[in-house]
C-alpha positions as CSV (number, residue, x, y, z in Angstrom):
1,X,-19.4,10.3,8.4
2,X,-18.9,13.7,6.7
3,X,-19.4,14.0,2.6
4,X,-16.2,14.9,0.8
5,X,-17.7,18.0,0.5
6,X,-17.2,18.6,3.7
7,X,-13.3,18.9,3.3
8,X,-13.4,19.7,-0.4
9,X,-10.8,22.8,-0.2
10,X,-8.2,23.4,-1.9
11,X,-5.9,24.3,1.6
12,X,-3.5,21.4,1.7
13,X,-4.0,20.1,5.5
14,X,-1.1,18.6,7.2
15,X,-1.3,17.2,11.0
16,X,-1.3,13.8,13.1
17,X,-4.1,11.7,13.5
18,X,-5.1,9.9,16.6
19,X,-5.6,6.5,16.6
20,X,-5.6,3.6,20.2
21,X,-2.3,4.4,21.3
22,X,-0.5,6.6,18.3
23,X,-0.8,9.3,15.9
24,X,-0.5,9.0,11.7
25,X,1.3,11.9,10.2
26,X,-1.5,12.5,7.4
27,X,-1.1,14.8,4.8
28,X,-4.4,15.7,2.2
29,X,-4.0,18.0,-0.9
30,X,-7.6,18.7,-0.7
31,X,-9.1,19.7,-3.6
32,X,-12.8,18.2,-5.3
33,X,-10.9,15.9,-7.2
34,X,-11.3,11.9,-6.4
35,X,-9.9,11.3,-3.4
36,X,-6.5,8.9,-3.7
37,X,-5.2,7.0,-0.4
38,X,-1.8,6.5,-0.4
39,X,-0.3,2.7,1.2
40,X,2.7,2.8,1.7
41,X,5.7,-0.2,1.3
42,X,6.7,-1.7,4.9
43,X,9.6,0.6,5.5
44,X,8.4,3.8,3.7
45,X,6.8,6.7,4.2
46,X,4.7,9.0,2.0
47,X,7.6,11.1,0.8
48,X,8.1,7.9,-1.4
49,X,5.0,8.7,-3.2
50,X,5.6,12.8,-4.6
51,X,6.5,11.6,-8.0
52,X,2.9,10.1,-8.7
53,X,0.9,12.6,-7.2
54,X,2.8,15.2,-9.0
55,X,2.3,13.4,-12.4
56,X,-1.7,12.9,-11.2
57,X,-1.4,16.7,-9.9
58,X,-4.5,18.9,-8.5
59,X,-7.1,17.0,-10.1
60,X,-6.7,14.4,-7.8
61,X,-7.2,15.0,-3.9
62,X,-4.2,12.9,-2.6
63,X,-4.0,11.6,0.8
64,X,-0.7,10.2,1.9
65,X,0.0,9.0,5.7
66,X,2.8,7.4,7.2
67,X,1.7,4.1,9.1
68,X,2.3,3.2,12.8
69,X,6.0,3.7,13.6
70,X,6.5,4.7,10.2
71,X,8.2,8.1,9.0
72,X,6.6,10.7,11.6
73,X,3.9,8.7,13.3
74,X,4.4,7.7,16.8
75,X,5.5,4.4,18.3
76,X,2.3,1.8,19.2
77,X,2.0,-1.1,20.7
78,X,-0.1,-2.9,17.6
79,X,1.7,-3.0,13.9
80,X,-0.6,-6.0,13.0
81,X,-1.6,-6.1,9.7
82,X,-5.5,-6.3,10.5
83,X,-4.5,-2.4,12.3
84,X,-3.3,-1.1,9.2
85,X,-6.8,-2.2,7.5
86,X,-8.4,-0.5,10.4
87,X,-6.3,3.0,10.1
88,X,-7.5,3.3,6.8
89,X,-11.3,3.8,8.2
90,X,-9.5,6.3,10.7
91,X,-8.0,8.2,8.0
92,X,-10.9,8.9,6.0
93,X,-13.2,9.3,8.9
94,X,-10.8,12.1,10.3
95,X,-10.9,13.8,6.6
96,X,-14.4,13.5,5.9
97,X,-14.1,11.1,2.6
98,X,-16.6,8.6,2.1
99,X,-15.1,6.5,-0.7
100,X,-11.6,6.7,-2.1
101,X,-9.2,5.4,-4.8
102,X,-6.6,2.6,-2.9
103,X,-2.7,3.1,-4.0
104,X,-0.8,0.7,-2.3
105,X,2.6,-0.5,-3.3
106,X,4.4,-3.9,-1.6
107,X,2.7,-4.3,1.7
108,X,0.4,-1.3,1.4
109,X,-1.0,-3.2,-1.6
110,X,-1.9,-6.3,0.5
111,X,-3.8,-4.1,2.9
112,X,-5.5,-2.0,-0.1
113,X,-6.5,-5.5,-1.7
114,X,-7.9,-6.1,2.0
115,X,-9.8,-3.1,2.5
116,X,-11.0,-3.2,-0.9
117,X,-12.7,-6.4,-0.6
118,X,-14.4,-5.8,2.8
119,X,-15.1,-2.3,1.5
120,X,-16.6,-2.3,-2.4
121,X,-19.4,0.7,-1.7
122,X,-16.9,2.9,-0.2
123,X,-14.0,1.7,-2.8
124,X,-13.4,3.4,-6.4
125,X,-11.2,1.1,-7.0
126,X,-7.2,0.1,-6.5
127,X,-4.1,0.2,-8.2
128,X,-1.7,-2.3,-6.7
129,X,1.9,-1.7,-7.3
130,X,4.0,-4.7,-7.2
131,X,2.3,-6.7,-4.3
132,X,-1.1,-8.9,-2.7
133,X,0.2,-11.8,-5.2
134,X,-0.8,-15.0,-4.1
135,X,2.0,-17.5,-3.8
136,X,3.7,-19.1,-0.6
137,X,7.0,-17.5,-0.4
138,X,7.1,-18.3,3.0
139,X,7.5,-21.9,2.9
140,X,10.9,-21.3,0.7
141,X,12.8,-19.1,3.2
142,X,14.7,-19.7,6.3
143,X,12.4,-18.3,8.8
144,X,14.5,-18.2,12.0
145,X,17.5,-16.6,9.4
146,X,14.8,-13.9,8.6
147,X,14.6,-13.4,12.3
148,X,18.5,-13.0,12.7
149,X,18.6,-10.7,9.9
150,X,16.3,-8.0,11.2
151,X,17.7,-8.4,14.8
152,X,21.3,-7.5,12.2
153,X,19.7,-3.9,11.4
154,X,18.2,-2.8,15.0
155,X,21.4,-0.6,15.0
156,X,21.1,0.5,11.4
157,X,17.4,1.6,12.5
158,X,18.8,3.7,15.0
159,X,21.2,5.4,13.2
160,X,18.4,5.7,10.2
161,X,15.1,6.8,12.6
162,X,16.3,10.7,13.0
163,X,16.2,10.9,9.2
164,X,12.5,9.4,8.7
165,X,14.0,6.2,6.5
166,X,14.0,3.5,9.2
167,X,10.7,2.4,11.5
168,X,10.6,2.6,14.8
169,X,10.4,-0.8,15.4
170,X,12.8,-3.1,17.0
171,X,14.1,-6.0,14.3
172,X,12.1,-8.8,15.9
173,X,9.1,-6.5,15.7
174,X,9.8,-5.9,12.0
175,X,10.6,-9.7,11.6
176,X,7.0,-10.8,13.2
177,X,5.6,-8.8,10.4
178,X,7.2,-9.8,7.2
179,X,6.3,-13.3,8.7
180,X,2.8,-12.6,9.2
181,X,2.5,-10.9,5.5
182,X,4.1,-14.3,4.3
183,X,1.4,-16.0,5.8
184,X,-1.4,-14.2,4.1
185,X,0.2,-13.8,0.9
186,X,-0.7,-17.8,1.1
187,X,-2.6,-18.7,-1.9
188,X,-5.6,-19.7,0.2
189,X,-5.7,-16.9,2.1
190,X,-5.2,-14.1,-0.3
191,X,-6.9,-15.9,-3.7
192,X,-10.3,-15.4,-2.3
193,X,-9.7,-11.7,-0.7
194,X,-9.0,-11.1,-4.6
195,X,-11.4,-13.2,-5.9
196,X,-14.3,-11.2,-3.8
197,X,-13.3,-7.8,-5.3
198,X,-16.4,-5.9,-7.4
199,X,-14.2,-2.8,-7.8
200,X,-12.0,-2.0,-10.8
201,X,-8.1,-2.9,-9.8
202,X,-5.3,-2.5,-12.3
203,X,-1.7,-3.7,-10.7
204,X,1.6,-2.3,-11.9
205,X,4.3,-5.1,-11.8
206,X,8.0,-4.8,-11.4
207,X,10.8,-6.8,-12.8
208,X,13.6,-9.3,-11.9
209,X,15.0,-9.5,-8.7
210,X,15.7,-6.7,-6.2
211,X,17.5,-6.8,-2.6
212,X,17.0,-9.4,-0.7
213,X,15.5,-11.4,-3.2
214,X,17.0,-14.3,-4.8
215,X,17.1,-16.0,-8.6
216,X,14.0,-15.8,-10.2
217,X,11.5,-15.5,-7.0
218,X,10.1,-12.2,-7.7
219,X,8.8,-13.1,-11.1
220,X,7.2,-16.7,-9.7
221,X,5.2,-14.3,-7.4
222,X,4.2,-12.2,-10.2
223,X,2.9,-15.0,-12.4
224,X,0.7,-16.3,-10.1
225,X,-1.0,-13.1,-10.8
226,X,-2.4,-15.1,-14.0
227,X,-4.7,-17.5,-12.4
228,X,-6.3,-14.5,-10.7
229,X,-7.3,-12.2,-13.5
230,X,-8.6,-15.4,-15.5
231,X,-11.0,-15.9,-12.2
232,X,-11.9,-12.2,-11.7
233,X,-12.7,-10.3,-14.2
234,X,-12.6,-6.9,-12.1
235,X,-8.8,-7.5,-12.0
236,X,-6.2,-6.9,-15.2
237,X,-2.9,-6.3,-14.8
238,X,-2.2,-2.8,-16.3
239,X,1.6,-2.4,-17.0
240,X,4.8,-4.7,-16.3
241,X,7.8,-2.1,-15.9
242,X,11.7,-2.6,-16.4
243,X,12.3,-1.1,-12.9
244,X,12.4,-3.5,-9.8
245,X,10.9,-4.0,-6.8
246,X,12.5,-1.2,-4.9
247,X,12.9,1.8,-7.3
248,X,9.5,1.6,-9.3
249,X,8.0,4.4,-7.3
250,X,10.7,6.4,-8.6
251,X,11.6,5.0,-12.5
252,X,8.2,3.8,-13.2
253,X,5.8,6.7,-11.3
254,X,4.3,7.8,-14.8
255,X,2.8,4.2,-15.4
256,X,1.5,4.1,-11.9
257,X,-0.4,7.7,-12.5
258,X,-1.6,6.0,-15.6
259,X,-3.1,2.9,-13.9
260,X,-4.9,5.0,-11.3
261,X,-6.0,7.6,-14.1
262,X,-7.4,4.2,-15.8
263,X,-9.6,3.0,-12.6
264,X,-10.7,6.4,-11.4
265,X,-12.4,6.3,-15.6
266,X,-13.7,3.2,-14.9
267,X,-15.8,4.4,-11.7
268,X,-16.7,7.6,-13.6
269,X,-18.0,5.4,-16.7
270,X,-19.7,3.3,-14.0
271,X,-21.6,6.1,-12.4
């Protein structure tokens, strides 16, 4: 694989990325700066990032991609979770970066927390924003209602898809994968993924309750949070903001800049 130096320009490179049977719509600042990988939440798309990367600004060499079926990537046949791990080794093969500085916010942070652990030489650390906490949601929700709720918005996806906003994936598709994240937000699956990271990680939490969610649920999944930073002293939680789940990228972007200003430190102090 190429040194950053290799793409270390200040021409901001936009273009789509092959990968098995689709493309990712990548985008890359360039720049020399430390190279930022951008994960996005299951329905979003990198535009949902522009307010932290320009708070960070061109110090930072941000590279944003939209997953499969996601914003302007293709359709593919695979939306696993263990291919969204995979596409972040395609992304930074096809830009020539050899370690990077995870971002990932809701599910992106579950595969950042993922690749992080598998990854620590090529890691600089993460900053996980409101997700990969360890508690078993799934067993408190009606899984075959989650199932007829998706199937509900296969015509909202439709209408949404022409604007970039919805995937293109059916609502059983989309179902099958909230389901599989509920499995390995487990407590046994994800505690040790966690408890293996060497790298510096900083999560940003949210507040309250936010759509879908119900009661006090959100902040039971947050607390759990505790038992992990007592284990793993690599992990601290960095800020808990007023916004909630579904607007912190846009109310609360300053305190995300700030975690991943705090971890890219850390890797400079430790080098």
């Amino acid at each position: 694989m190429a040194k950053n130096s290799a793409f270390a320009t200040n021409a901001k490179w936009t273009g789509m990325v092959p990968v098995d049977d689709t493309e990712l719509a990548v985008t890359d600042t360039g720049g020399s700066g430390v190279p930022v990988v951008y994960l996005n939440g299951h329905m979003a798309s990198q535009w949902h990032w522009r307010r932290v990367v320009a708070d960070l600004g061109s110090g930072y060499r941000h590279i944003t991609y939209d997953m499969r079926a996601r914003g302007k990537s293709k359709r593919s046949a695979d939306h696993s979770f263990a291919t969204n791990v995979r596409d972040i080794d395609v992304i930074l093969a096809a830009r020539g970066v050899e370690r990077a500085l995870l971002v990932g916010w809701s599910y992106g942070a579950f595969v950042a927390a993922h690749w992080a652990s598998r990854n620590p030489d090529r890691t600089v650390g993460a900053v996980m924003v409101d997700g990969a906490q360890p508690y078993d949601w799934i067993d408190e929700i009606d899984i075959e209602g989650m199932r007829k709720l998706w199937r509900r918005f296969n015509l909202l996806f439709l209408l949404m898809r022409p604007t970039g906003l919805a995937p293109r994936m059916t609502g059983e598709q989309m179902a099958n994968s909230n389901i599989e994240l509920g499995e390995l937000a487990r407590e046994r699956e994800l505690g040790p993924v966690l408890d293996s990271i060497t790298v510096p990680v900083r999560y940003v939490n949210a507040s309250g309750a936010s759509l879908g969610s119900k009661g006090d649920g959100q902040e039971r999944i947050r607390a759990a949070l505790g038992a992990v930073t007592a284990r793993n002293p690599n992990i601290r939680v960095s800020a808990k903001v007023a916004s909630n789940h579904g607007n912190i990228l846009r109310k609360d972007f300053r305190a995300i800049a700030d975690a991943v200003r705090e971890v890219a430190g850390l890797d400079h102090a430790r080098r």
